[in-house]
N, CA, C and O of each residue as an XYZ file, in Angstrom:
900
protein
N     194.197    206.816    -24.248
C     193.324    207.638    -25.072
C     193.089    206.948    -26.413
O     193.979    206.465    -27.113
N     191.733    206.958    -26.699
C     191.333    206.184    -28.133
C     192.122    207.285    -29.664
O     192.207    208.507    -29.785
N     192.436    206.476    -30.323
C     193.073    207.140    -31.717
C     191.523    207.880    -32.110
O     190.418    207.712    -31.595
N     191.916    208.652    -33.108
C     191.057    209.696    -33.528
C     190.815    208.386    -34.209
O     191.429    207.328    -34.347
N     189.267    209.069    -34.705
C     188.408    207.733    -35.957
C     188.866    208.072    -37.568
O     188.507    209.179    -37.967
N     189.330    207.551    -38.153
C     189.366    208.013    -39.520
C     188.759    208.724    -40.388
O     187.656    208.227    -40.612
N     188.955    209.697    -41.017
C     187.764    210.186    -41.933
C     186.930    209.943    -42.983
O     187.271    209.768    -44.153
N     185.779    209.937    -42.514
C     184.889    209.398    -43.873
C     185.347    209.605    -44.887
O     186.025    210.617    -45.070
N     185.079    208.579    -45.985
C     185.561    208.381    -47.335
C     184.765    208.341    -48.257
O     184.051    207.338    -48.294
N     184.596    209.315    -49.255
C     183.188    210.103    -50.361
C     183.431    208.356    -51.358
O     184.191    208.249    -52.321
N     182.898    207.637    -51.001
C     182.655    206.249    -52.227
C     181.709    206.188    -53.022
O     181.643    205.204    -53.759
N     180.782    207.149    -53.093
C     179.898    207.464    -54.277
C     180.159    208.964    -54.815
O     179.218    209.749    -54.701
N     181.590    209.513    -55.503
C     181.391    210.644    -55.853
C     180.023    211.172    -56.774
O     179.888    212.396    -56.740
N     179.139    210.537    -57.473
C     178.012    211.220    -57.777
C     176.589    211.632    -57.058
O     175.673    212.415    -57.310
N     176.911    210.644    -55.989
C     176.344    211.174    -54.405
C     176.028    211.798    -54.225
O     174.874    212.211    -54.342
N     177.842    212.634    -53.424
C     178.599    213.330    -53.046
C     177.935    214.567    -54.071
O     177.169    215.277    -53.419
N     178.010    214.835    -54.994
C     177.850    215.853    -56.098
C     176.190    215.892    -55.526
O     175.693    216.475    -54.562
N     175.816    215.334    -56.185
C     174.020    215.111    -55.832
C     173.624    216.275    -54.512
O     173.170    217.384    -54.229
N     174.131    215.171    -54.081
C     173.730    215.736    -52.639
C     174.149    217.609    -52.371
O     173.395    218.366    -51.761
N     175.076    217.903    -52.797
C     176.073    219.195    -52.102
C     175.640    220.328    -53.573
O     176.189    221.423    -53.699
N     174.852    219.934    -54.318
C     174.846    220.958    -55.556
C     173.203    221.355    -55.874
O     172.224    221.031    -55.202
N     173.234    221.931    -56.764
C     171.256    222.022    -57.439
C     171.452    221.926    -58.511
O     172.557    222.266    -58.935
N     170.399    221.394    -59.440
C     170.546    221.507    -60.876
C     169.960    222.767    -61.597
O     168.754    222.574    -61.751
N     170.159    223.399    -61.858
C     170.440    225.253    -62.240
C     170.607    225.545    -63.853
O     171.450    225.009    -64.573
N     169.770    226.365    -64.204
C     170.444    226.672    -65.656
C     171.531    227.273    -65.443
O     171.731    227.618    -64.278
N     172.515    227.576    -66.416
C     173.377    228.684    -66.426
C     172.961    229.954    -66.930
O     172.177    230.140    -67.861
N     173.547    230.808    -66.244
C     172.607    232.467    -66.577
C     172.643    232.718    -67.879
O     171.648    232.908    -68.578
N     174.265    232.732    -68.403
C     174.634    232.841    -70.267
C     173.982    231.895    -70.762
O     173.546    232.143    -71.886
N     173.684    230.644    -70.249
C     173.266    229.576    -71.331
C     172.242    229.288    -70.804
O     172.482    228.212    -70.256
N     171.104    229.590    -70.584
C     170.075    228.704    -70.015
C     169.159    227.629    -70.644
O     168.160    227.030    -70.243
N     169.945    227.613    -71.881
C     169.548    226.128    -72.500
C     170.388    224.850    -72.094
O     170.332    223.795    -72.725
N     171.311    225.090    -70.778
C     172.053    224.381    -70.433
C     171.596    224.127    -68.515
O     171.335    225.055    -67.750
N     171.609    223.246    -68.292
C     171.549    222.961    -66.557
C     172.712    222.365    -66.347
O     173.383    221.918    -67.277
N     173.113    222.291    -64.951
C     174.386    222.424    -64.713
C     174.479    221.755    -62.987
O     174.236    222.590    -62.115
N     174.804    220.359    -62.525
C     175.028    220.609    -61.063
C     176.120    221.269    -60.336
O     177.302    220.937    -60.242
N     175.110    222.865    -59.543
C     176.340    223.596    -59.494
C     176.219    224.153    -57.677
O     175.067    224.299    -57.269
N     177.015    224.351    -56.983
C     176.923    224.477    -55.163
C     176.387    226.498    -55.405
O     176.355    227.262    -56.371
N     176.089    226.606    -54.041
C     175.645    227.696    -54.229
C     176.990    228.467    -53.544
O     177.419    229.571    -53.878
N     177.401    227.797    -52.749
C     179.200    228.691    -52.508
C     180.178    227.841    -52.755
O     179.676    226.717    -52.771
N     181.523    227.781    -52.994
C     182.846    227.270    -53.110
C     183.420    226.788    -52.097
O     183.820    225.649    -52.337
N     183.728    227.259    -50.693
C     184.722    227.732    -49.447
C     183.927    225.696    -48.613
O     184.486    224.604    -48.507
N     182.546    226.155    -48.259
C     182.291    225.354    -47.919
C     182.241    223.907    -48.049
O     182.632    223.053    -47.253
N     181.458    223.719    -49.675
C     182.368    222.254    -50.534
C     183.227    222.601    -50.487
O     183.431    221.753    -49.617
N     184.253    223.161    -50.566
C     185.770    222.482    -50.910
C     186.232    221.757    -49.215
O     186.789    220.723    -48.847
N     185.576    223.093    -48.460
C     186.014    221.845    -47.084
C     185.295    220.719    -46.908
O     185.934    219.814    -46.373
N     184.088    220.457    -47.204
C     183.572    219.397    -46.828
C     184.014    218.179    -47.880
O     183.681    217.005    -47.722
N     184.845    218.691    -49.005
C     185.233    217.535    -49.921
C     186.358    217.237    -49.069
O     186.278    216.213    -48.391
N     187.539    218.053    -48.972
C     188.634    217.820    -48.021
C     188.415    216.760    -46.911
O     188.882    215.627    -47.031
N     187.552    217.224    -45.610
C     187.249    216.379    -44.828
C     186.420    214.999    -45.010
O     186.630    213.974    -44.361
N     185.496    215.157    -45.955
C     185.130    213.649    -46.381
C     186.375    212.484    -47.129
O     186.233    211.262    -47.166
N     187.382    213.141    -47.590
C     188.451    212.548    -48.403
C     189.534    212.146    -47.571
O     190.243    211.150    -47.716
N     189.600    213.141    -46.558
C     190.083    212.976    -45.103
C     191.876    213.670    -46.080
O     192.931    213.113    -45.777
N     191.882    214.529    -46.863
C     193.007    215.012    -47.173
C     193.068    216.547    -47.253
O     191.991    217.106    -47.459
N     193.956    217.166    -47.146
C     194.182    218.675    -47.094
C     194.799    219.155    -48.682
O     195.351    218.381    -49.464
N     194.627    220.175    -48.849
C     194.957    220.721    -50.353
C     194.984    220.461    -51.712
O     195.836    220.543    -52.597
N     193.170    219.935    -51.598
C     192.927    219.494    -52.915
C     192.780    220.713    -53.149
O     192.820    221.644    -52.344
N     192.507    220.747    -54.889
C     192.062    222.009    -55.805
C     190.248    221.974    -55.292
O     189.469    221.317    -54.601
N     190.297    223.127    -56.150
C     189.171    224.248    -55.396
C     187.992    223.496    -56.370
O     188.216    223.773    -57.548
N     186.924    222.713    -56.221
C     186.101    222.390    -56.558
C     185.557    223.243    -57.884
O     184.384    223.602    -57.982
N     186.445    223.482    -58.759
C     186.137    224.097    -60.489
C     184.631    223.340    -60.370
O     183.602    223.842    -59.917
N     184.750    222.463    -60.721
C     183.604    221.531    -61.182
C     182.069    221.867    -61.117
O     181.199    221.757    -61.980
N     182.011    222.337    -59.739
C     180.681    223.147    -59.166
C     179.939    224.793    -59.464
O     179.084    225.387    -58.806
N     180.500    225.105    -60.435
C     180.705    226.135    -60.968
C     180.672    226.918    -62.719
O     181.535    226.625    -63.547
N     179.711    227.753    -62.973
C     179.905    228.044    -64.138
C     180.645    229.529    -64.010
O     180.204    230.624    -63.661
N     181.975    229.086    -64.447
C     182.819    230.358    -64.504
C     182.567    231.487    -65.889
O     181.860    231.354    -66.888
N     183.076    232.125    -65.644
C     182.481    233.269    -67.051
C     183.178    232.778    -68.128
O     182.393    232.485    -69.030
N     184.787    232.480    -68.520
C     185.289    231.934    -69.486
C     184.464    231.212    -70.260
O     184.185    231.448    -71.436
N     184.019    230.199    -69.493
C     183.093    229.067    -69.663
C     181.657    229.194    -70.358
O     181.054    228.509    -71.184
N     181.401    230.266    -69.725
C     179.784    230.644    -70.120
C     179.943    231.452    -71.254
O     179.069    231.276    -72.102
N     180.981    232.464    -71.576
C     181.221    233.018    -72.579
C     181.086    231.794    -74.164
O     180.346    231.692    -75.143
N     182.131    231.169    -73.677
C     182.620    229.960    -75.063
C     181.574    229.037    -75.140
O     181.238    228.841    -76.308
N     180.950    228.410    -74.328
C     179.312    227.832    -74.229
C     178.571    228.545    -75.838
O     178.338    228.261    -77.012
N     178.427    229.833    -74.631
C     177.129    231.019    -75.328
C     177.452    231.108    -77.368
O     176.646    231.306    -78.277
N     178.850    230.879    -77.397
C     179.706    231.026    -78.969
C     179.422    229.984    -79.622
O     178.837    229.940    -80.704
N     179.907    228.921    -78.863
C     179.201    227.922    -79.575
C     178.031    227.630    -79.866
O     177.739    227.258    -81.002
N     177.357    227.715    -79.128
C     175.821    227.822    -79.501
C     174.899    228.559    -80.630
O     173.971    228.224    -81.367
N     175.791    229.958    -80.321
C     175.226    230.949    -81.368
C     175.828    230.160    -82.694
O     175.023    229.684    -83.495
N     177.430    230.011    -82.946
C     177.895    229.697    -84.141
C     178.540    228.303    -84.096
O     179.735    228.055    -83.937
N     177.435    227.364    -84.281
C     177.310    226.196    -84.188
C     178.512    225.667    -85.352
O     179.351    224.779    -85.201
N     178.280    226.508    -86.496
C     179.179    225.641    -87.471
C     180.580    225.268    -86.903
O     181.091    224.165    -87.096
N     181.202    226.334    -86.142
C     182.676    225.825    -85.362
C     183.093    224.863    -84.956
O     184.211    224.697    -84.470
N     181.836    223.708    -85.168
C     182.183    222.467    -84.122
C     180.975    221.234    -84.976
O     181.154    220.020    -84.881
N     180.517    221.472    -85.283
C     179.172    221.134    -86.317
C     180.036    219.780    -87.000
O     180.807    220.021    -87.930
N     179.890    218.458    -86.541
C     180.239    217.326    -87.178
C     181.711    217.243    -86.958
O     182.567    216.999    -87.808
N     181.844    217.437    -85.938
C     183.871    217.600    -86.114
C     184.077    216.853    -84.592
O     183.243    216.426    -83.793
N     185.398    216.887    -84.561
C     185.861    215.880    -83.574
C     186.169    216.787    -82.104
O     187.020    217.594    -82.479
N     185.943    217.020    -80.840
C     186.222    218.415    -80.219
C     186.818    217.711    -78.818
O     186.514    216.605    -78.372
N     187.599    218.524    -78.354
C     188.284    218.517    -76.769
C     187.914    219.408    -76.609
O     187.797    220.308    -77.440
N     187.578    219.428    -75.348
C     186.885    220.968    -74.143
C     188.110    220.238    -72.657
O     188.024    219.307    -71.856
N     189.239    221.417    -72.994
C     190.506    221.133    -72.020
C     189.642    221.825    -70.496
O     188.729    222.630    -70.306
N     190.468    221.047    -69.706
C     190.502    221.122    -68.069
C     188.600    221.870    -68.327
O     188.297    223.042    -68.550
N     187.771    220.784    -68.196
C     186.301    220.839    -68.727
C     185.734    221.073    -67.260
O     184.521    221.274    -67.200
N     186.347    221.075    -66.238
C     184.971    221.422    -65.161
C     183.984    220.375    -64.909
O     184.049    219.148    -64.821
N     182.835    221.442    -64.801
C     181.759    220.768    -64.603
C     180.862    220.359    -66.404
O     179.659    220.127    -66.523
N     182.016    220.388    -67.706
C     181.112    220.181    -68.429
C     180.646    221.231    -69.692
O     180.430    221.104    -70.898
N     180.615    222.436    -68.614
C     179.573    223.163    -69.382
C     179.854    223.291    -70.969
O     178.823    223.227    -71.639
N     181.117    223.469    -71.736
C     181.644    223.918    -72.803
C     181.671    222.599    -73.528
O     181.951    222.651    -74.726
N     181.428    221.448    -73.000
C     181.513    220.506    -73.890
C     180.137    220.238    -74.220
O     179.771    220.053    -75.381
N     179.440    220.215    -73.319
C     178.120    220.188    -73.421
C     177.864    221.263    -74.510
O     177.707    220.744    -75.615
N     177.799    222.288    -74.507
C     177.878    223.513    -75.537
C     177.878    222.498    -77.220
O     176.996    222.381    -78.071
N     178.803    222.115    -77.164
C     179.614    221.394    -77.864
C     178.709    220.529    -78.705
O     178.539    220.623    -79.921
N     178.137    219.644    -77.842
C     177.342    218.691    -78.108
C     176.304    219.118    -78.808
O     176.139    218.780    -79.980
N     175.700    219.704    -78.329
C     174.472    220.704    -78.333
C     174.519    221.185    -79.835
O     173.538    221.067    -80.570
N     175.378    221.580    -80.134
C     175.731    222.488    -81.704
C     176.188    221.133    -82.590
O     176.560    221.237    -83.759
N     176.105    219.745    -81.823
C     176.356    219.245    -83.690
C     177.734    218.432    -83.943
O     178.166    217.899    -84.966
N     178.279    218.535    -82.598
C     179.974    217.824    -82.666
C     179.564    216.614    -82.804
O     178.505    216.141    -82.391
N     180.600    215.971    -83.529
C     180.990    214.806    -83.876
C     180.791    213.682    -82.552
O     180.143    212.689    -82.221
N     181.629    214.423    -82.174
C     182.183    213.963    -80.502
C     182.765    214.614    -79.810
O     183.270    215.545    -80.439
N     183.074    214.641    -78.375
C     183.109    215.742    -77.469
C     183.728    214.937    -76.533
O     183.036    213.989    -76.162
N     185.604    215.100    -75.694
C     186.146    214.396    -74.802
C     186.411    215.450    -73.861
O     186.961    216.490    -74.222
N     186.011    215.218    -72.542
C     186.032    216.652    -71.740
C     186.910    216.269    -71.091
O     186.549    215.373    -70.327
N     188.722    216.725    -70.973
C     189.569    216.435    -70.218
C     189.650    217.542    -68.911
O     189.330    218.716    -68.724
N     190.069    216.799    -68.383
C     190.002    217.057    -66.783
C     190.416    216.341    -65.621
O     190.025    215.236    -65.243
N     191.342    217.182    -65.045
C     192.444    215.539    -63.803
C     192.032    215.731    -62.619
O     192.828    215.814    -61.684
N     190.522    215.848    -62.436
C     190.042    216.016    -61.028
C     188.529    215.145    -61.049
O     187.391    215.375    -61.461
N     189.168    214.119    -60.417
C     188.062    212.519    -60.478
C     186.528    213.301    -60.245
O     185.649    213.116    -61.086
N     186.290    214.132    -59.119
C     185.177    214.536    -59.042
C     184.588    215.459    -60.149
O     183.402    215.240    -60.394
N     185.176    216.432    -60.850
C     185.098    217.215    -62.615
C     184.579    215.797    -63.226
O     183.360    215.690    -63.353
N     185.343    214.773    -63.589
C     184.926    213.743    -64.669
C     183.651    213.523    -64.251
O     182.869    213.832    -65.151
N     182.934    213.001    -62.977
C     182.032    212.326    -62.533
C     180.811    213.694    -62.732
O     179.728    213.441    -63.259
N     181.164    215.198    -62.220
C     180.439    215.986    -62.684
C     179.810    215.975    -64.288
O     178.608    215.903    -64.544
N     180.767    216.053    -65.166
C     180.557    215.942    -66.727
C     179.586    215.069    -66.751
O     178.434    215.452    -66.957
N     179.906    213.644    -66.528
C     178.659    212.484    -66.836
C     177.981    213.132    -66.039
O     177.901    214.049    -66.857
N     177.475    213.471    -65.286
C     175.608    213.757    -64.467
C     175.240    214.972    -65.469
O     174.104    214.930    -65.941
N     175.789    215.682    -65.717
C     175.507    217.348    -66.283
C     175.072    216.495    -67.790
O     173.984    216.512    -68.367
N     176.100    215.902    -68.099
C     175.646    215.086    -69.736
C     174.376    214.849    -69.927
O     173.593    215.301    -70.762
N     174.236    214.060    -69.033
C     172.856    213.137    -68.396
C     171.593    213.634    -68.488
O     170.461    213.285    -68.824
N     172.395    214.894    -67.925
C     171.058    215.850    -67.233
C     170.676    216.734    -68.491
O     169.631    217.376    -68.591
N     171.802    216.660    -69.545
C     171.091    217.592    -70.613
C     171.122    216.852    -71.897
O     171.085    217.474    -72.959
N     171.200    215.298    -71.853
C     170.734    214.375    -72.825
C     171.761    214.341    -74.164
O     171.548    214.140    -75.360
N     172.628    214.551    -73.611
C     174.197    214.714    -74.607
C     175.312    213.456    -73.315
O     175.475    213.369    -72.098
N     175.900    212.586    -74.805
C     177.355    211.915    -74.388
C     178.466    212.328    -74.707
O     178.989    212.643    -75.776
N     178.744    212.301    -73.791
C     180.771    213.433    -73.331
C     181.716    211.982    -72.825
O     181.479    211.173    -71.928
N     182.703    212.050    -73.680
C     183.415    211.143    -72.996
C     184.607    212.074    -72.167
O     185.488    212.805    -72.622
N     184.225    211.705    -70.679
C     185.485    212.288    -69.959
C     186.901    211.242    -70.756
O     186.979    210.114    -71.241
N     188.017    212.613    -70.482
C     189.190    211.888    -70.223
C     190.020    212.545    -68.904
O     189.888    213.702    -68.505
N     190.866    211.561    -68.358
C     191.262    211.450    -67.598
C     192.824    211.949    -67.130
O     193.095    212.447    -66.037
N     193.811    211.677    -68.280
C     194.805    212.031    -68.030
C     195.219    213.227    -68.747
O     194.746    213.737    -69.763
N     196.424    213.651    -67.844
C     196.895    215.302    -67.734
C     197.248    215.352    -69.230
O     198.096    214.587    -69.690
N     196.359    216.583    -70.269
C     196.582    216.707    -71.918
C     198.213    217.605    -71.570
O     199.059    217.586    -72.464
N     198.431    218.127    -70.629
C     198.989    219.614    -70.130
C     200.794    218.802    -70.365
O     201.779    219.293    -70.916
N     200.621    217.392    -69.669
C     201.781    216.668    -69.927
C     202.425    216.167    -70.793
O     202.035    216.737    -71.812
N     203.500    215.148    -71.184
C     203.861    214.815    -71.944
C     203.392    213.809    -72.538
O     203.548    213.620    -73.744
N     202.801    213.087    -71.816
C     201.880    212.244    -72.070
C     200.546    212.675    -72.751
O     199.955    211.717    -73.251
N     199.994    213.748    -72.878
C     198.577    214.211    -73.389
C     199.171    214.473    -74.947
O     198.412    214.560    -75.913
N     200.466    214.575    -75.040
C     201.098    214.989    -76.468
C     200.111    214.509    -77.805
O     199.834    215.131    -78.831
N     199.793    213.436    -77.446
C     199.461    212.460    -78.913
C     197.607    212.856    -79.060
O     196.986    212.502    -80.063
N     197.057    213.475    -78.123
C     195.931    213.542    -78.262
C     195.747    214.407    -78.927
O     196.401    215.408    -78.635
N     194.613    214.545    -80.385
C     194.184    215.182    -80.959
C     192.704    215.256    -81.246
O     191.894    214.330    -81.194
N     192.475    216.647    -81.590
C     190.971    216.681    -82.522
C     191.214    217.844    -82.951
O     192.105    218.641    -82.658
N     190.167    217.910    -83.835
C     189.695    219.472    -84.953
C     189.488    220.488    -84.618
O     189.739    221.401    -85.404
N     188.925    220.799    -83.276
C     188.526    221.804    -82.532
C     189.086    221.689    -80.940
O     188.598    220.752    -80.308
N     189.880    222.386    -80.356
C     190.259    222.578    -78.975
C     189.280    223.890    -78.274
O     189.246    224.984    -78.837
N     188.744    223.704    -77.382
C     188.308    224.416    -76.729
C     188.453    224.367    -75.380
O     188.293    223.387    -74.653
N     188.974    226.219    -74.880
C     189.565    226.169    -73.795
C     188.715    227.303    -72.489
O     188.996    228.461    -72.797
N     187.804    227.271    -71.189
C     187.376    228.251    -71.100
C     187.548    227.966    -69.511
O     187.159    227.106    -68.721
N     188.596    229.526    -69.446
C     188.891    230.043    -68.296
C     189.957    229.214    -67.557
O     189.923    228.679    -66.448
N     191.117    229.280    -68.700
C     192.322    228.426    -68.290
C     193.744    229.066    -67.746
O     194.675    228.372    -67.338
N     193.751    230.031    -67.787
C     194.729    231.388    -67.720
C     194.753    232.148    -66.590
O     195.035    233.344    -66.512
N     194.454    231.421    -65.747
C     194.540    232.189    -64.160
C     195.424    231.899    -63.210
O     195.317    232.320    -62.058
N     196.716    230.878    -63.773
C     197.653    230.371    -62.538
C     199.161    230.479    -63.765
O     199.147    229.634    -64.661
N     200.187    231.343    -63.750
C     201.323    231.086    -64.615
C     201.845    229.846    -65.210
O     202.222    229.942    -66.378
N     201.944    228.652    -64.608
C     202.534    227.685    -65.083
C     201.371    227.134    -65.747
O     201.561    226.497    -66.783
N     200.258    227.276    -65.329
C     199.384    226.424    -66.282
C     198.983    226.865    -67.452
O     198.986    226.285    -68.538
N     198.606    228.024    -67.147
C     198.270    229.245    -68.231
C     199.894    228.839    -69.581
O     199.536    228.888    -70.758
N     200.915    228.611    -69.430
C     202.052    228.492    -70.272
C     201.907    226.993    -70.829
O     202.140    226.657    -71.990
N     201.500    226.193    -69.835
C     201.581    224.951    -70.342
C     200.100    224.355    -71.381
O     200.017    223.619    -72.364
N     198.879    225.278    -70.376
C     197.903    225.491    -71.661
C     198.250    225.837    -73.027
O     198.047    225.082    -73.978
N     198.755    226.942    -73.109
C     199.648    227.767    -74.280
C     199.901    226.733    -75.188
O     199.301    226.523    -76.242
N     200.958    226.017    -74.638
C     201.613    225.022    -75.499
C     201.353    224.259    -76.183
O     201.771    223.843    -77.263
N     199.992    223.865    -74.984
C     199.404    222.343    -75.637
C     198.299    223.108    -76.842
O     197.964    222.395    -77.788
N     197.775    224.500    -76.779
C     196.652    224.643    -77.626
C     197.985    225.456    -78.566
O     197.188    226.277    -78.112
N     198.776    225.868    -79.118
C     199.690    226.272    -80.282
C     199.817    225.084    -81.178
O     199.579    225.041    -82.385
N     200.408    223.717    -80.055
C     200.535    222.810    -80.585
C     199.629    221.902    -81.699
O     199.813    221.438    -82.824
N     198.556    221.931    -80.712
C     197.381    221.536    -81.844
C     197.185    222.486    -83.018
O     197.075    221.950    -84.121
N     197.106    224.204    -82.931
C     196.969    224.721    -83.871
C     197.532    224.766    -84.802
O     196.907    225.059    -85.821
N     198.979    224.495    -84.883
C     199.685    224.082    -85.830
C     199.704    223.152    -86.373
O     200.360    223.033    -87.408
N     198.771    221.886    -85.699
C     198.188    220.964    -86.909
C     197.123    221.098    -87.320
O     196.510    220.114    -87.734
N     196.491    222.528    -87.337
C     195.223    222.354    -88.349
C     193.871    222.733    -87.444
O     192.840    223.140    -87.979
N     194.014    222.541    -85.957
C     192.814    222.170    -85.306
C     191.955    224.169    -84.780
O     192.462    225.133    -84.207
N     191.070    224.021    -85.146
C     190.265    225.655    -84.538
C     190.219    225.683    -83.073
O     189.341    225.066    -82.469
N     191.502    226.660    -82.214
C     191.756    226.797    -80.835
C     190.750    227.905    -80.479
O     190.928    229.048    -80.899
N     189.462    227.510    -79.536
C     189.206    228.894    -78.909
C     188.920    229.071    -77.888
O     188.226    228.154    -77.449
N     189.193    230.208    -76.890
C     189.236    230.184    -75.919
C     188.362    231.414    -75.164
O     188.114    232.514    -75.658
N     187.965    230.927    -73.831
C     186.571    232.135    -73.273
C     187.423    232.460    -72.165
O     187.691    231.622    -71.304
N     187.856    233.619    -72.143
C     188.278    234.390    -70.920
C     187.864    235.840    -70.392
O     187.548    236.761    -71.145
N     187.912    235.927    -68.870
C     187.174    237.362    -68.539
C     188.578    238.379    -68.137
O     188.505    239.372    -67.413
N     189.529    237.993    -68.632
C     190.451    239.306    -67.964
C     191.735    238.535    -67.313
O     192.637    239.218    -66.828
N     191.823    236.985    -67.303
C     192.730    236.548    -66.499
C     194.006    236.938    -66.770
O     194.424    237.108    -67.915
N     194.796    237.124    -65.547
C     196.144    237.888    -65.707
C     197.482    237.218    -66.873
O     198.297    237.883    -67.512
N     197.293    235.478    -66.831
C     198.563    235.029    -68.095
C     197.420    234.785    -68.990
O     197.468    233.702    -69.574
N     196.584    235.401    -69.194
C     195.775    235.450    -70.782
C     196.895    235.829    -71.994
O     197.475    236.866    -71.673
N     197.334    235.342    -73.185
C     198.710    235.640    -73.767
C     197.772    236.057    -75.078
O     197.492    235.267    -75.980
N     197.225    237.814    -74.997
C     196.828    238.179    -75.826
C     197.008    238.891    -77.083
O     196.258    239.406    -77.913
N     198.246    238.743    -76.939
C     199.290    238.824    -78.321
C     199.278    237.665    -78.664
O     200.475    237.378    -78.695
N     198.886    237.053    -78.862
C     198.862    235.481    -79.934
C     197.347    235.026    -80.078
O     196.977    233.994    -80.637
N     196.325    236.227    -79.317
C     195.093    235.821    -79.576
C     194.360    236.998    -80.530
O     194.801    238.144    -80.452
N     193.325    236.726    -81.362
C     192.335    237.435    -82.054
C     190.851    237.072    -81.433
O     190.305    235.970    -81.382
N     190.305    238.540    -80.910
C     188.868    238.341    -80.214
C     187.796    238.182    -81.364
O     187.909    238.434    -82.564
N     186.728    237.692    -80.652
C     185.383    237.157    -81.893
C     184.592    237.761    -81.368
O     184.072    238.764    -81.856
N     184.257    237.157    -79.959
C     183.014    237.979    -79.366
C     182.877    238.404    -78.111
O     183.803    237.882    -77.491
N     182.305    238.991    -77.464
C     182.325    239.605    -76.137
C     181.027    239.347    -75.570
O     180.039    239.337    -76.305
N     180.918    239.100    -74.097
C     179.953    238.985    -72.940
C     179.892    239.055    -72.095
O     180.633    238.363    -71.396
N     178.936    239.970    -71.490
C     178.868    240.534    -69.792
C     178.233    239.305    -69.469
O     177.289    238.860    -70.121
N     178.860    238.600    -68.215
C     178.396    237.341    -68.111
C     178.065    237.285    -66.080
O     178.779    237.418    -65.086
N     176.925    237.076    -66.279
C     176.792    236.613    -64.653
C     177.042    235.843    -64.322
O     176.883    234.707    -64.770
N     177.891    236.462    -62.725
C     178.444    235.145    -61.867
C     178.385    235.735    -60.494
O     177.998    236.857    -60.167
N     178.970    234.495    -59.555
C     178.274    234.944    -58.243
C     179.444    235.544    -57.507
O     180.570    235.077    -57.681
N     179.231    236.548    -56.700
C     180.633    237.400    -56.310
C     181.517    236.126    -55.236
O     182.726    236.266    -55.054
N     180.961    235.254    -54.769
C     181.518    233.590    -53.970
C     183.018    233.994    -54.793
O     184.059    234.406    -54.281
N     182.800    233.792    -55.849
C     184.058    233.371    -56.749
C     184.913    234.315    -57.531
O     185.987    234.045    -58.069
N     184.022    235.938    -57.513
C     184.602    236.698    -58.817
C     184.894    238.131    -57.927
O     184.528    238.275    -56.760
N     185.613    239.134    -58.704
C     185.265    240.062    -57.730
C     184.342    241.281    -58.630
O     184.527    242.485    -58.802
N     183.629    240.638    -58.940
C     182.254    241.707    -59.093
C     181.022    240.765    -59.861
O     181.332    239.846    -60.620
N     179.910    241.039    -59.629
C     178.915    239.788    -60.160
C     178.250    239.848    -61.945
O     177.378    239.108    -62.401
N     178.964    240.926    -62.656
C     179.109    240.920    -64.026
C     180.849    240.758    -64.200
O     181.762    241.280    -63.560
N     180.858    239.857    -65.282
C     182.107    239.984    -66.270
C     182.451    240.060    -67.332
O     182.268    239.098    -68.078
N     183.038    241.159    -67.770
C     183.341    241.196    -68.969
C     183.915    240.218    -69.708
O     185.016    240.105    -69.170
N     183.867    239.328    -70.726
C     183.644    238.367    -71.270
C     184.305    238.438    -72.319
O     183.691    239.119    -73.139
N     185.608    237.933    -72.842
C     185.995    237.709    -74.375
C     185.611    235.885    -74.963
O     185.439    234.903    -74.241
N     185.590    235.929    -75.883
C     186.115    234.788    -76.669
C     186.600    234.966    -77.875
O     186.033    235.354    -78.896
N     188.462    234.435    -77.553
C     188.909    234.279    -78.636
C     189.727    233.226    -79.412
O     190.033    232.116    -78.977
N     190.054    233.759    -80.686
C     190.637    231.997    -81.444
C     192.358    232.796    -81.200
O     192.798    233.944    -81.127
N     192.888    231.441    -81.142
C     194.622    231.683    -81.353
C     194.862    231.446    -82.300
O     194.588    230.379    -82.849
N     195.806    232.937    -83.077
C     196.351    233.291    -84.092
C     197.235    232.646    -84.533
O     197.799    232.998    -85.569
């Protein structure tokens, strides 16, 4: 009996993206486009099987989550927050919040994120909305991300898994205690640690029920106290 054939191997992840997404405004931001899939379940298997590996993370990247669209929409409105200053947009997705970012006037804008296909998203979305984002690459969450700094941390829709949600925590206290403006866009996530946060603004934010369980979300963005 012949061995099974190996599984195709995605060697152009911007392709790969291309191909499997649309370019879409975002509903909160529609001064923003975004390459985004129209369901989750399906890319994530067809990334799996093109990679020929089992239990990658869930294709964030393809997606404007409400956190996201919330802290976008903030920045935009109140540009000065970021207006000539140096900014990180943590575990960045597909982009959207750094882009935000850009958009209002930042200095510079490094969209960290440890999922090769997220980085490669950021540059096309950049591209596509005429703003430069420098992805970074390695985990800020570790011990190694320790030394990285800027003026502004921005965090949206990071608080949905315990250990990360704590280790987020850490890394955005940490910066705040040197000085830097932490803020963060969340719709309700369960380790949201809202005793150490002060809300700014609020937004019913559309999203697609694929991912949420209802297709409005209530929307905070806030800075850590």
């Amino acid at each position: 009996m012949e061995p099974a054939a190996p599984a195709a191997r995605i060697t152009d992840p911007s392709a790969f993206i291309r191909a499997n997404t649309r370019l879409r405004a975002v509903p909160l931001v529609p001064e923003i486009v975004l390459h985004v899939a129209d369901e989750a379940v399906p890319l994530w298997s067809k990334t799996e099987e093109e990679l020929g590996e089992a239990g990658l993370p869930p294709p964030f990247w393809a997606f404007a989550w409400a956190g996201g669209q919330a802290l976008a929409r903030h920045v935009l409105d109140t540009p000065h927050l970021v207006a000539g200053r140096d900014v990180i947009d943590l575990a960045s997705g597909s982009g959207l919040v750094a882009i935000a970012a850009m958009k209002a006037g930042a200095a510079r804008v490094r969209a960290a994120d440890i999922d090769p296909f997220a980085r490669e998203a950021i540059l096309l979305n950049a591209a596509a909305n005429g703003v430069v984002i420098t992805p970074l690459a390695n985990d800020l969450l570790a011990a190694t991300g320790a030394d990285v700094s800027a003026e502004v941390v921005l965090a949206g829709d990071i608080f949905y898994e315990r250990d990360t949600a704590a280790r987020a925590l850490a890394f955005l206290a940490r910066h705040h205690g040197r000085g830097a403006t932490v803020l963060i866009g969340d719709p309700g996530r369960s380790y949201l640690p809202r005793e150490r946060l002060i809300a700014l603004a609020e937004f019913h934010v559309p999203v697609t029920r694929d991912l949420e369980d209802a297709e409005i979300k209530h929307t905070r963005v806030w800075a850590l106290a």
